[in-house]
C-alpha positions as CSV (number, residue, x, y, z in Angstrom):
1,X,5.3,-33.7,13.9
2,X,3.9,-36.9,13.9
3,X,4.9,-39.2,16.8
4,X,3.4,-42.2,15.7
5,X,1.5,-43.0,18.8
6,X,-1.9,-43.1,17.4
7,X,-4.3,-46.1,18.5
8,X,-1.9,-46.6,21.0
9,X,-2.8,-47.0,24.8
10,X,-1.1,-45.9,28.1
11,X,-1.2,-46.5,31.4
12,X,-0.1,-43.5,34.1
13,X,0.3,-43.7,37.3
14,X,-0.2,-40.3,39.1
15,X,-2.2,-39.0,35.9
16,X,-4.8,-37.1,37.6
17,X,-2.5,-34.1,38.0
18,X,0.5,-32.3,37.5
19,X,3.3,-33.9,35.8
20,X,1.3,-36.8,35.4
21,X,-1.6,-34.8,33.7
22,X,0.6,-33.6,31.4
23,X,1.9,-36.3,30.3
24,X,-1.6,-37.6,29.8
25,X,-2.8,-34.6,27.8
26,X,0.3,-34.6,25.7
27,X,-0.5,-38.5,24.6
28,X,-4.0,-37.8,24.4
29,X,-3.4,-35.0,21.8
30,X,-0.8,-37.6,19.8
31,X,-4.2,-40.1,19.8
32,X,-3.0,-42.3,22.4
33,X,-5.8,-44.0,24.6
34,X,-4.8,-43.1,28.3
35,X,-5.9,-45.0,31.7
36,X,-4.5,-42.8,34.8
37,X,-4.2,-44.4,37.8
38,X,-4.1,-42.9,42.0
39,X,-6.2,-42.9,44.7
40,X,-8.9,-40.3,43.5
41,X,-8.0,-39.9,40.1
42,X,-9.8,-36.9,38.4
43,X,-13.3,-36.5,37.1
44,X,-12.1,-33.4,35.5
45,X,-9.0,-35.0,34.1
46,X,-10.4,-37.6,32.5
47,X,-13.1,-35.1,30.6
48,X,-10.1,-33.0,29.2
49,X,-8.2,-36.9,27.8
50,X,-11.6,-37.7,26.2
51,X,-11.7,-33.9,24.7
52,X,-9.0,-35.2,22.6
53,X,-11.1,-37.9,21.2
54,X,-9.7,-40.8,22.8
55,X,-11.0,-43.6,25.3
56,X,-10.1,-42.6,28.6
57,X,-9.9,-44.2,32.0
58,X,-9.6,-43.5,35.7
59,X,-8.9,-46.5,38.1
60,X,-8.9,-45.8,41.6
61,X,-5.4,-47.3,43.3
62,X,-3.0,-47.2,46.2
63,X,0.2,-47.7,44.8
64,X,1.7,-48.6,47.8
65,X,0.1,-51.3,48.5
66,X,1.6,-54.3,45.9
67,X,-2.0,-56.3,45.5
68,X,-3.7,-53.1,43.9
69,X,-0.5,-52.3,42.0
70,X,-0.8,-55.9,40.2
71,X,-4.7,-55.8,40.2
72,X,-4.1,-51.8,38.4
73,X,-2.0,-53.6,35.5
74,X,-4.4,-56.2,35.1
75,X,-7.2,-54.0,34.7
76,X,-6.0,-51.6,32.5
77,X,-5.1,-54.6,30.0
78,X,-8.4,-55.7,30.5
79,X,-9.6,-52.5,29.4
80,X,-7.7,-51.7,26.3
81,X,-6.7,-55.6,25.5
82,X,-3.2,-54.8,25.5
83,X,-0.9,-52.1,26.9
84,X,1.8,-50.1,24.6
85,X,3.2,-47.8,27.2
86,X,3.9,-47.6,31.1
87,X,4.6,-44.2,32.9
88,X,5.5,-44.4,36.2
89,X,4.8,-41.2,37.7
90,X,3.3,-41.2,41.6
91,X,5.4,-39.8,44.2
92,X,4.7,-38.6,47.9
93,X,7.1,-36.9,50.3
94,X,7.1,-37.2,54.3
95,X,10.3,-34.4,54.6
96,X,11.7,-35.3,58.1
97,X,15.5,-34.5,58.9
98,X,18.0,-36.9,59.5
99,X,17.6,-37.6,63.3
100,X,14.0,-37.8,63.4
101,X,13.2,-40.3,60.3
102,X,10.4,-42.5,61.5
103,X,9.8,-46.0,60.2
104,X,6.1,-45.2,59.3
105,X,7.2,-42.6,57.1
106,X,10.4,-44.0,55.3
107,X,8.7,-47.0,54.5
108,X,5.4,-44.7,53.0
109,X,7.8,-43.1,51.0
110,X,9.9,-46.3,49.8
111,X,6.2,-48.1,48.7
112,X,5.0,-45.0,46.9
113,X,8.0,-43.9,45.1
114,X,10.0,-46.8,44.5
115,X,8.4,-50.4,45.5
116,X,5.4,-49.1,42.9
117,X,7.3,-48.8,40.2
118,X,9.4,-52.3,40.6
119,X,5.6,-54.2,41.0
120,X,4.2,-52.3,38.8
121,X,6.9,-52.8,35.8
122,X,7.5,-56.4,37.0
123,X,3.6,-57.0,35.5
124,X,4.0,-54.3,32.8
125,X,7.2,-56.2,31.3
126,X,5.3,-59.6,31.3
127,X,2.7,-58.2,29.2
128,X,5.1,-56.4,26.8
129,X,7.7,-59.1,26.4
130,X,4.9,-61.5,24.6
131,X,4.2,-58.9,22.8
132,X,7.7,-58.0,22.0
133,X,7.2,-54.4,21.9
134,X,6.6,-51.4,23.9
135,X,8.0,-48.8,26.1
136,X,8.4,-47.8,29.7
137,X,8.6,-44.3,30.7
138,X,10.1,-43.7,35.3
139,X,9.5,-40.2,36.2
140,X,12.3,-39.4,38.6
141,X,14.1,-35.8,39.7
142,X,16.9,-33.5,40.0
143,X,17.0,-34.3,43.8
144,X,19.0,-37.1,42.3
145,X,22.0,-34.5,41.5
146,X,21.9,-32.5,44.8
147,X,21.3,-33.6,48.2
148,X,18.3,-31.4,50.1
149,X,17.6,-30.2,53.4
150,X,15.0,-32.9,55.1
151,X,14.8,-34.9,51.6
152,X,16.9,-37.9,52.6
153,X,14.5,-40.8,52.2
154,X,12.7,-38.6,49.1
155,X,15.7,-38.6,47.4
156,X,16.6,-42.3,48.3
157,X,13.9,-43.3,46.2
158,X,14.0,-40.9,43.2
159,X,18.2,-42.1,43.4
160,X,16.6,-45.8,43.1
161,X,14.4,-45.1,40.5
162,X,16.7,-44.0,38.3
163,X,19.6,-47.2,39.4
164,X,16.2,-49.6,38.6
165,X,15.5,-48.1,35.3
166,X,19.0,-48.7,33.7
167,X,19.1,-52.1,35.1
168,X,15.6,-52.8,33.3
169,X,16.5,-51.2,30.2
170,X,19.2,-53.4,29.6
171,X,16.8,-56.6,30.9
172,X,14.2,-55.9,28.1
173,X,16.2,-54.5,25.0
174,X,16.1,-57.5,23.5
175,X,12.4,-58.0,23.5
176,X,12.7,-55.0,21.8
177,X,11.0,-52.7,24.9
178,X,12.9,-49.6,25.6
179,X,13.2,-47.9,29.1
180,X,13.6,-44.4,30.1
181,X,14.1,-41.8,32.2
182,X,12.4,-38.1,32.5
183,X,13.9,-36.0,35.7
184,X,11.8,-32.8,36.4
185,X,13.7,-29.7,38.3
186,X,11.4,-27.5,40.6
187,X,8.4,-27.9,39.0
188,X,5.1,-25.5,39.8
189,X,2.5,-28.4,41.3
190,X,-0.2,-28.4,43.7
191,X,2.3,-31.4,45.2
192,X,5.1,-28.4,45.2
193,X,2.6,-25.7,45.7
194,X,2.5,-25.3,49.5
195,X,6.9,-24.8,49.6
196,X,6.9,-22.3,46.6
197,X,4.5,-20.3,47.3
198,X,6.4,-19.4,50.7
199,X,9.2,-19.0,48.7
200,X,7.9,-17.0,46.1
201,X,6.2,-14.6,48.1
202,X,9.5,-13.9,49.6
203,X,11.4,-11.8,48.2
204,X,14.5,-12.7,49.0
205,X,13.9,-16.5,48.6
206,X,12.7,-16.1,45.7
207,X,15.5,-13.9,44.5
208,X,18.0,-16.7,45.6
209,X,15.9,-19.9,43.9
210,X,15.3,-18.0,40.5
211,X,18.9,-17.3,40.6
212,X,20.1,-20.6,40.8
213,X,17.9,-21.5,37.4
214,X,20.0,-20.5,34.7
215,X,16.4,-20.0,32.8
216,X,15.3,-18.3,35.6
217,X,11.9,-19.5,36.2
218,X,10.0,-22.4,37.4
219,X,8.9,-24.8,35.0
220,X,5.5,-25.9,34.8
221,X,4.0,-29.6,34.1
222,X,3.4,-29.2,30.7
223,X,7.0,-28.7,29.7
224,X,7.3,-32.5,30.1
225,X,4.6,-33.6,28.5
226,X,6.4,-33.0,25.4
227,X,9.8,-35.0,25.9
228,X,7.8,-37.7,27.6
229,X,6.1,-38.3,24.3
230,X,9.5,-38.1,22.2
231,X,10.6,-40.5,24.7
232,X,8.0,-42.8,24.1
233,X,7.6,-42.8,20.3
234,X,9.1,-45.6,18.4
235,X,9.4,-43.3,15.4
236,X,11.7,-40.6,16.6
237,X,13.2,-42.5,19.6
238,X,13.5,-45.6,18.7
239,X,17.6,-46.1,19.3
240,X,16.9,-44.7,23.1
241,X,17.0,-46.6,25.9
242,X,18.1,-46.0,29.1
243,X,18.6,-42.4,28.5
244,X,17.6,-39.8,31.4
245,X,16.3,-36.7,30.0
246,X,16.5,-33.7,32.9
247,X,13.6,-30.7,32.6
248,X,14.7,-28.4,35.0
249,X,15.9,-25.1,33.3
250,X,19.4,-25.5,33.8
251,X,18.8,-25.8,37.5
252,X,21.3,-29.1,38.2
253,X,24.3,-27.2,36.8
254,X,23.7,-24.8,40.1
255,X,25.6,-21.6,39.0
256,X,27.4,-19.5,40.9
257,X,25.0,-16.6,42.0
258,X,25.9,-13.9,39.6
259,X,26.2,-10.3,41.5
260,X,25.9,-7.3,39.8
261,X,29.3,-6.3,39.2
262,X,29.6,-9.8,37.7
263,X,27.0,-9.3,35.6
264,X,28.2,-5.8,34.0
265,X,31.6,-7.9,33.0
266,X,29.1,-10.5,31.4
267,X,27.6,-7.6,29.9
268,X,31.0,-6.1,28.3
269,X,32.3,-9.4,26.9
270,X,28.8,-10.1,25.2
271,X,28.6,-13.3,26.9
């Protein structure tokens, strides 16, 4: 299907890898000129964008820091002469539990996950509201639904990202900018990576995670790219704004774990 994205460009924060690759690659195919932005964005990234034979960009950034964030939005409309989409997508974690939070780490996480994407949307919606159109697309996460062992200031910010996006949806709907939300569940990344593989060479931890996805998998990066484009697209979303569309399997209804004698009733009813 025809998204209607062609000739258009993008900036992504994060768009080296994972999720944020994804999302690149799945705008790239759709035509849409891409500029990804982190602190050593991808050689090899950029290649695969340009495969798709569209102008692609890598600008080297620390998002944390609010200077580069509003020099990174001025460079990439330099570049392209105007800017269609925003994805905010980088993220770090510094796990620590409750009683041993540090400052240095709770404010890393804060300016990564959360005071990025305020500066960085705060220059993005300038742009767009002269020209009256465009759309802004927050990466957040299930930790949103369900609290997590040593993820208190994580999920503080992922909690904030989505509170922020709703307040800006309704601030630029009538310049005609639309504002959403894409939650990943437990997503295979090399940010992920180092946890899941100790789970999933456990058996028993693994036995336990994949039971509480109802698909009863992990998802993998490119599984987004797809609604992030829906979201997007004018053509096909063009009455959504402010919506929060969750990729995660089924994982933030958290079923009961199903034993095997619950099963084999399943099984008999043909449920």
């Amino acid at each position: 299907m025809d998204l209607g994205l062609r000739g258009k460009n993008a900036l992504i924060t994060g768009g080296g890898r994972g999720i944020g690759k994804a999302i690149a690659m799945a705008l790239a195919r759709e035509g849409v000129n891409i500029a990804i932005a982190s602190r050593n964005p991808e050689h090899e990234t950029v290649q695969e964008i340009e495969g798709c034979g569209i102008k692609a960009y890598r600008l080297c950034v620390d998002v944390s820091t609010e200077s580069q964030v509003v020099n990174m939005v001025r460079e990439a409309i330099g570049i392209f002469g105007h800017l269609d989409f925003y994805v905010n997508n980088s993220a770090n974690f510094w796990h620590e539990s409750v009683t041993k939070i540090t400052t240095e780490n709770w404010r890393k996480t804060l300016d990564t996950n959360l005071s990025s994407c305020i500066w960085a949307c705060r220059e993005v919606s300038k742009h767009l509201i002269e020209r009256r159109q465009g759309s802004i697309l927050i990466v957040s996460s299930t930790i949103q639904f369900h609290p997590a062992y040593q993820e208190s200031s994580y999920r503080i910010t992922k909690v904030g990202l989505k509170a922020y996006a709703e307040n800006l949806a309704i601030e630029l709907a009538p310049f005609g900018i639309r504002v959403n939300v894409l939650s990943p569940g437990i997503m295979y990344t090399k940010m992920s990576s180092q946890n899941l593989d100790i789970v999933m060479n456990d058996p028993v931890l693994k036995e336990s995670l994949l039971s509480s996805i109802p698909i009863g998998r992990l998802g993998q990066p490119d599984e987004c790219g797809a609604a992030a484009a829906l979201l997007l697209s004018d053509k096909v979303s063009s009455y959504t704004t402010g919506a929060d569309i969750v990729i995660d399997g089924g994982y933030r209804l958290r079923p009961q774990t199903i034993t095997h004698t619950t099963k084999e009733a399943i099984e008999r009813l043909n449920l």
